[in-house]
C-alpha positions as CSV (number, residue, x, y, z in Angstrom):
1,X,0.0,0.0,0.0
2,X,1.4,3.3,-0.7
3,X,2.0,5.9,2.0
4,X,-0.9,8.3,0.7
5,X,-3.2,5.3,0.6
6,X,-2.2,4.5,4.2
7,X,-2.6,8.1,5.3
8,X,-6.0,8.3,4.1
9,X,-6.6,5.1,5.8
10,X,-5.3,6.2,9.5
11,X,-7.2,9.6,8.7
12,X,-10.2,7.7,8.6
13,X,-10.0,5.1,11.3
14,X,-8.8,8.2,13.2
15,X,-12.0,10.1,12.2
16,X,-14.5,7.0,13.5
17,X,-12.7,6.4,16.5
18,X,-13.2,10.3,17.4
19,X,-17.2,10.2,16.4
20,X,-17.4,6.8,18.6
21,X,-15.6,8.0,21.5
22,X,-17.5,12.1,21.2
23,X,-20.6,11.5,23.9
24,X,-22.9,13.2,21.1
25,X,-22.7,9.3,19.0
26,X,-22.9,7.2,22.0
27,X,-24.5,3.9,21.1
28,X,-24.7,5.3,17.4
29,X,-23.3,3.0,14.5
30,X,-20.8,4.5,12.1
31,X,-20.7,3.1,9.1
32,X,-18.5,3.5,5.9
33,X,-20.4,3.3,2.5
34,X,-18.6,1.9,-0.3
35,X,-21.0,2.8,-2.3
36,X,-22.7,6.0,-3.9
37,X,-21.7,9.7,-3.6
38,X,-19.2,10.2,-1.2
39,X,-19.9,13.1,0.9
40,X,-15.8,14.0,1.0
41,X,-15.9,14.3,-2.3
42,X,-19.3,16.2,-2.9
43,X,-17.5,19.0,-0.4
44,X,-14.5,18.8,-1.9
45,X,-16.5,20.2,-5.1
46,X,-17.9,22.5,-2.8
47,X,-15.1,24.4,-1.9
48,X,-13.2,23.9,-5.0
49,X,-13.6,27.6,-6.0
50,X,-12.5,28.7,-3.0
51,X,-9.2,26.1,-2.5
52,X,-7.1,28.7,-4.6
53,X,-7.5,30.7,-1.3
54,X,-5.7,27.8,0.8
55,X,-2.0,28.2,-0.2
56,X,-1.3,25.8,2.9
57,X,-2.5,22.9,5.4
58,X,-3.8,25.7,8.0
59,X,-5.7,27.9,5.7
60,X,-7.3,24.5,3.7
61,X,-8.8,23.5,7.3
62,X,-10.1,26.6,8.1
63,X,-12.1,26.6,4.4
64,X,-13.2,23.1,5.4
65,X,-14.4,24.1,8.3
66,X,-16.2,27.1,7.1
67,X,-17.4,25.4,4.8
68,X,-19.3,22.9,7.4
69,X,-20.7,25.6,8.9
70,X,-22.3,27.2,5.5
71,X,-23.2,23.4,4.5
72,X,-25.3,22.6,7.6
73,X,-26.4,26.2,8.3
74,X,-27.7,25.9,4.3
75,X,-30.1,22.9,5.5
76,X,-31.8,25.0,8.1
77,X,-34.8,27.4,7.6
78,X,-35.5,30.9,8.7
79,X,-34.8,31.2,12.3
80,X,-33.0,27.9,12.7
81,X,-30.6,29.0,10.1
82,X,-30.3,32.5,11.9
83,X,-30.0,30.9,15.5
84,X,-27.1,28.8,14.3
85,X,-25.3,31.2,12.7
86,X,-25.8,33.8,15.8
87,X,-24.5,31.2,18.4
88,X,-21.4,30.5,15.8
89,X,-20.9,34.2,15.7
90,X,-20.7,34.9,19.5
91,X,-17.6,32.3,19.4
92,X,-15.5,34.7,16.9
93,X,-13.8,37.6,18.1
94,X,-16.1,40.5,18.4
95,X,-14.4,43.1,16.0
96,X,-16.3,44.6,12.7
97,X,-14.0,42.9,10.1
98,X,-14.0,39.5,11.5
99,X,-17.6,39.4,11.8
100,X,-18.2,40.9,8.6
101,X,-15.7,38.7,6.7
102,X,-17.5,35.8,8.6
103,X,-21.0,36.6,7.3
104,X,-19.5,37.6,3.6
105,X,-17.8,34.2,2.9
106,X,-21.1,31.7,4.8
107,X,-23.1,33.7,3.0
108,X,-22.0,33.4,-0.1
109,X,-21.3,29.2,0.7
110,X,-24.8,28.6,1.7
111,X,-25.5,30.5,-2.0
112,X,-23.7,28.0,-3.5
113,X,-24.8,24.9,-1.4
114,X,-28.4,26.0,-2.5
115,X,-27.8,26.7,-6.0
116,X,-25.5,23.5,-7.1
117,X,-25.9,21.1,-4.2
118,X,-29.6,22.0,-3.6
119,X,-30.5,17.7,-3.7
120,X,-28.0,16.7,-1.2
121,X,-29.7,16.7,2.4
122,X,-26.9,15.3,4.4
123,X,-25.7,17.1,7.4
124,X,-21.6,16.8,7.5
125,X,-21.0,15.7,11.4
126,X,-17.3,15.3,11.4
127,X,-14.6,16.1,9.4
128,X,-10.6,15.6,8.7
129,X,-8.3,17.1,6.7
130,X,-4.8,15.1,6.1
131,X,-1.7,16.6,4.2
132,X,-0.8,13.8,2.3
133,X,2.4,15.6,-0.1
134,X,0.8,17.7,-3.5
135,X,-2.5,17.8,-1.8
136,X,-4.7,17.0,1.1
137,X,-7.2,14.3,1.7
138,X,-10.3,14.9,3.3
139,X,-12.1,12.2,5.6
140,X,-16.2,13.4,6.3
141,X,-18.6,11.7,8.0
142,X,-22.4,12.5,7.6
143,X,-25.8,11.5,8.4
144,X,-27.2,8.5,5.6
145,X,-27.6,10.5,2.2
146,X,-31.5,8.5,2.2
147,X,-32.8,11.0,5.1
148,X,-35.4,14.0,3.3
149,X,-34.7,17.4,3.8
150,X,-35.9,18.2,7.3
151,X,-33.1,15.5,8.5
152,X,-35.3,12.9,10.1
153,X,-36.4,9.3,8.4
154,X,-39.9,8.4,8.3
155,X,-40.1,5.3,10.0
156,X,-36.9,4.4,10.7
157,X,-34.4,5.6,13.1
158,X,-31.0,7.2,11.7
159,X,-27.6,5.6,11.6
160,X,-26.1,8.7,13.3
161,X,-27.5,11.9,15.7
162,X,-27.0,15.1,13.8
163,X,-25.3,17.5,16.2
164,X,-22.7,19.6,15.4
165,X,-20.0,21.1,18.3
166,X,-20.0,24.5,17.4
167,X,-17.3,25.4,19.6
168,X,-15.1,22.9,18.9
169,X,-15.9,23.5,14.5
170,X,-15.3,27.0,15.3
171,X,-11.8,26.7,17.4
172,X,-10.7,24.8,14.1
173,X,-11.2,27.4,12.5
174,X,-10.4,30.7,13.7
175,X,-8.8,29.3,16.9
176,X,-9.0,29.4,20.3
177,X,-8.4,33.1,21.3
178,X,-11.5,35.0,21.4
């Protein structure tokens, strides 16, 4: 196996051991689908505009992670949507220009999640991102890509619990000094 085939192998077992061991999943199955759209992929064309932005490892986490936020935010209404995105915005630090460039670039995500990836219902729970040489790898793990659009089965109940931990999605990306 070559090296960037085992690095994108320990990034995922890495990523499932974190969602089984985070309290949020406990007694939740996680399951890896070798079939279908790949939800890694599907945000890797979601922020492929933006990746010329990323010159480095650092920078290409913090779009990821940005880009989580606009993604799920995107698959809430009205006040939901606002709610989440307030309670994300009380983590950042409280000047004009951070908040502004905050709003600016979800904004214009969750535009872009709406217009090309309008179909795709799955909220992204986890993510990691893996320098693996030329490029990075990106490990995601969502909820089942057969849940409609306001996140909850029918009849059935789902594979995994959607939560999200803002804090810790938000420290990722802008850091931990408020």
């Amino acid at each position: 196996m070559s090296k960037k085939k085992q690095k994108q192998k320990n990034a995922l077992a890495e990523l499932i051991r974190e969602m089984e061991s985070n309290k949020l999943f406990k007694n939740q199955r996680i399951e890896i689908h070798k079939q279908g759209e790949k939800m890694s992929e599907v945000l890797g064309l979601f922020i492929a505009p933006y990746a010329q932005y990323a010159p480095n490892y650092e920078a290409y986490n913090r779009l990821v992670a940005t880009a989580v936020v606009a993604w799920n935010a995107a698959l809430l209404e009205g006040n939901h949507r606002r709610k989440f995105l307030n309670e994300i915005r009380k983590t950042l630090p409280n000047d004009k220009t951070t908040q502004q460039d905050f709003t600016d670039i979800v904004e214009g995500l969750i535009e872009r999640k709406e217009r090309f990836f309008a179909d795709n219902h799955r909220n992204i729970l986890n993510y990691k991102v893996v320098d693996i040489g030329r490029n990075y790898h990106l490990s995601v793990v969502s909820t089942p890509d057969n849940l409609p659009p306001n996140g909850q089965p029918s009849q059935e109940k789902p594979k995994s619990s959607v939560g999200i931990n803002v804090k810790n999605l938000l420290d990722a990306v802008f850091g931990t000094e408020k």
